[in-house]
C-alpha distance (Angstrom), angle and dihedral (degrees) to the residues before:
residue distance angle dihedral
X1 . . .
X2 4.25 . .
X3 3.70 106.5 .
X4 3.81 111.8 -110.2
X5 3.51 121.6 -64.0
X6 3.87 92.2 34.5
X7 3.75 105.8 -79.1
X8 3.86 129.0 126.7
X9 3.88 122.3 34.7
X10 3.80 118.2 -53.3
X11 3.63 122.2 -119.0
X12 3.02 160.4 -84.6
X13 3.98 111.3 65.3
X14 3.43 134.0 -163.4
X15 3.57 112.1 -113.4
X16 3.65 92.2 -108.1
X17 3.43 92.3 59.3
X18 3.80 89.5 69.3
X19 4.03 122.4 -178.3
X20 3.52 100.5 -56.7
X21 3.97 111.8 132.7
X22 3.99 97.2 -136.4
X23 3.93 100.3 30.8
X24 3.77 80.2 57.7
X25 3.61 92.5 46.3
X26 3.71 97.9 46.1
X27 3.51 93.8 46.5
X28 3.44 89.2 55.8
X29 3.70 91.3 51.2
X30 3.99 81.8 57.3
X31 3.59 87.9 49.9
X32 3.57 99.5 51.6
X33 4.43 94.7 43.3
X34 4.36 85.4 52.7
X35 3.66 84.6 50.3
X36 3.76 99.0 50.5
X37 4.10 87.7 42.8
X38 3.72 81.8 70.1
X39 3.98 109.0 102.9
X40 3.79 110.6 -113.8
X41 3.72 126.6 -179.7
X42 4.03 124.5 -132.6
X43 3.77 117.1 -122.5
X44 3.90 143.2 174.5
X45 3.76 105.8 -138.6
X46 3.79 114.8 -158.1
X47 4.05 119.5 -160.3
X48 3.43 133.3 172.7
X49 3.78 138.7 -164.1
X50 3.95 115.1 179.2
X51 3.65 106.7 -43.1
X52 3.80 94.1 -25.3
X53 3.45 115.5 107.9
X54 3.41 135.0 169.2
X55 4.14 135.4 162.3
X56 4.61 124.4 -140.9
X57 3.50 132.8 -162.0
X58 4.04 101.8 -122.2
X59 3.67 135.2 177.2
X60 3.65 104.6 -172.5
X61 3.97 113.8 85.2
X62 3.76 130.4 130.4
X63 3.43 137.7 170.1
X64 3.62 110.1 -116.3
X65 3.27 120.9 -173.9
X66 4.00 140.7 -1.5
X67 3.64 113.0 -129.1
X68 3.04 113.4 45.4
X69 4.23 88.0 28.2
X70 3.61 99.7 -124.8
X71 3.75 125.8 -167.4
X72 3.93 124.2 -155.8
X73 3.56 128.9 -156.4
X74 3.80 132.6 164.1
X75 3.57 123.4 -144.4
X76 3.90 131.2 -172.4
X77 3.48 110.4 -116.6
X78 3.97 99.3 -134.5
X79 4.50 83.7 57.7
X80 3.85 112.6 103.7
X81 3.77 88.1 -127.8
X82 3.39 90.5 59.7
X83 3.82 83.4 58.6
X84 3.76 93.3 52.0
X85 4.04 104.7 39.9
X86 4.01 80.4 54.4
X87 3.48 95.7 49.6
X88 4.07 102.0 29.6
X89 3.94 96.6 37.9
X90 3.46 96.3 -136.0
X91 4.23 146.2 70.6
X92 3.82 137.6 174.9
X93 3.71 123.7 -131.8
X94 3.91 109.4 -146.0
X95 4.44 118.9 -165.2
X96 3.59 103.4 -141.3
X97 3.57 120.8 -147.3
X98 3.89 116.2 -100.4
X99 4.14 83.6 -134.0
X100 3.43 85.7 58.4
X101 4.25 107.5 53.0
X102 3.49 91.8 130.3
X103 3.84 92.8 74.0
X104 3.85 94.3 60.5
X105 4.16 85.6 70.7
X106 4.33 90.9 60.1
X107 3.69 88.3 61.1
X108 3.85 103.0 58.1
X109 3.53 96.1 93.2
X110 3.75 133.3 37.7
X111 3.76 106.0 -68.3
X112 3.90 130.2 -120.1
X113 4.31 97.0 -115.4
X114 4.06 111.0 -155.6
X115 4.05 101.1 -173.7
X116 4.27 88.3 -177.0
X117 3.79 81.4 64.1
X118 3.88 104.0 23.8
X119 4.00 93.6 -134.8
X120 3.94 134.9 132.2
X121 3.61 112.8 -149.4
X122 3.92 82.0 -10.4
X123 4.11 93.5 -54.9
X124 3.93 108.4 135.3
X125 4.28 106.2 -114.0
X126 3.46 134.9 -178.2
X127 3.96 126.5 -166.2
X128 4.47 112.4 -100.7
X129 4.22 100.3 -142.5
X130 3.93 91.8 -87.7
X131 4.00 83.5 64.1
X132 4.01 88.7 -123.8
X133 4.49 104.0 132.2
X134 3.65 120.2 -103.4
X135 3.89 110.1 -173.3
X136 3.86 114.8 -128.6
X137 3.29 94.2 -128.2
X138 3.77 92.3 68.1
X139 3.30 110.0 118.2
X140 3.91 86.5 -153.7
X141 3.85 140.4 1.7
X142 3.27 142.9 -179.4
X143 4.22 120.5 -157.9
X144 3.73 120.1 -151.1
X145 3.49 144.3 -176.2
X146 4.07 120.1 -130.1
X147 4.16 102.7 -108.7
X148 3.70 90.5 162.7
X149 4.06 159.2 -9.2
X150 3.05 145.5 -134.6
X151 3.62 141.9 -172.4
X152 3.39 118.4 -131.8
X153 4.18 109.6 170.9
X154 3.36 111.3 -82.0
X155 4.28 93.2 -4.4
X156 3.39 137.5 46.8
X157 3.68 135.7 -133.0
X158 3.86 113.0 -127.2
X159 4.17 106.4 -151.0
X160 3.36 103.9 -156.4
X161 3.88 133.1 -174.2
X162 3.84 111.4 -141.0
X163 3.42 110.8 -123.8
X164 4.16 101.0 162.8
X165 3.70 133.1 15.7
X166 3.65 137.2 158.6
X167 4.05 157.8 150.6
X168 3.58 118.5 -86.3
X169 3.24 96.2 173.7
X170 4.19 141.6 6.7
X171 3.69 105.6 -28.5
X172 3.53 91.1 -139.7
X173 3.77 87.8 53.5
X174 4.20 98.5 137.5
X175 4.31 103.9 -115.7
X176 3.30 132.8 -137.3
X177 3.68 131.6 -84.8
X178 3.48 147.4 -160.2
X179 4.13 87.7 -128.9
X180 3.46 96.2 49.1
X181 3.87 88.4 70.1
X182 4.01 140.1 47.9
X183 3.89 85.7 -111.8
X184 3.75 130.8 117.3
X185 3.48 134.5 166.3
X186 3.86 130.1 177.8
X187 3.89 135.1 20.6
């Protein structure tokens, strides 16, 4: 493992990596440039905890499992949404349009909520039925209810039931993804 604080190559190695300092950090370099090959989707996440609101750019989300239709997302512990899917029970995952890339850069940090005006940053939202945001510019979402969590390190994985979902827009609408932009996260 990554000595405290982050620093070093993280663990474990393949026994042919051996205890060498840089053949563990370069494999690890390997390690993390397979990992971002992997195709990931771009979402907006909305949670919601009382009247506290607030809406994250994410990248991890899977589909988990058939029956019930479960939902996974992970979530970095330290991320306000984090904070409020704990606390609330529940989160939104919103497609964005590929058209519209630009938006997934508003919702990095906690977002400025206007109720009078139901926006997030100044995107128009309305509430799914678990009260957790789903911006109306999604051109799909689905809502879910927390069933489950899991730590996972330093994030944790939100299981989620999905209670809701729907098209906003054109289903064929082209998503969203990781590739399309300069953005990475993870590795």
């Amino acid at each position: 493992m990554a000595a405290p604080g982050g620093t070093g190559p993280i663990g474990p190695f393949p026994k042919n990596v051996g205890d060498d300092p840089q053949t563990q950090e370069n494999y690890d370099r390997l390690r993390r440039r397979v990992l971002w090959s992997l195709p990931y989707g771009l979402y907006v996440v909305g949670s919601r905890a009382d009247e506290r609101r607030n809406a994250m750019t994410l990248n991890w989300a899977t589909q988990l499992a058939f029956e019930p239709k479960l939902l996974g997302i992970g979530v970095e512990h330290s991320a306000f949404t984090h904070e409020l899917i704990a606390a609330g029970g529940v989160f939104t995952l919103c497609t964005v349009a590929r058209e519209d890339r630009a938006i997934v850069r508003k919702f990095t940090k906690p977002v400025e909520v206007d109720l009078a005006a139901m926006t997030l940053n100044g995107f128009g939202f309305h509430e799914g039925i678990t009260g957790a945001p789903i911006l109306n510019c999604a051109p799909a979402y689905l809502d879910c209810a927390v069933q489950q969590r899991v730590d996972t390190g330093a994030h944790t994985l939100f299981i989620g039931e999905i209670v809701d979902c729907g098209f906003q827009a054109d289903e064929d609408t082209p998503v969203l993804r990781m590739e399309d932009t300069r953005m990475n996260y993870g590795g």
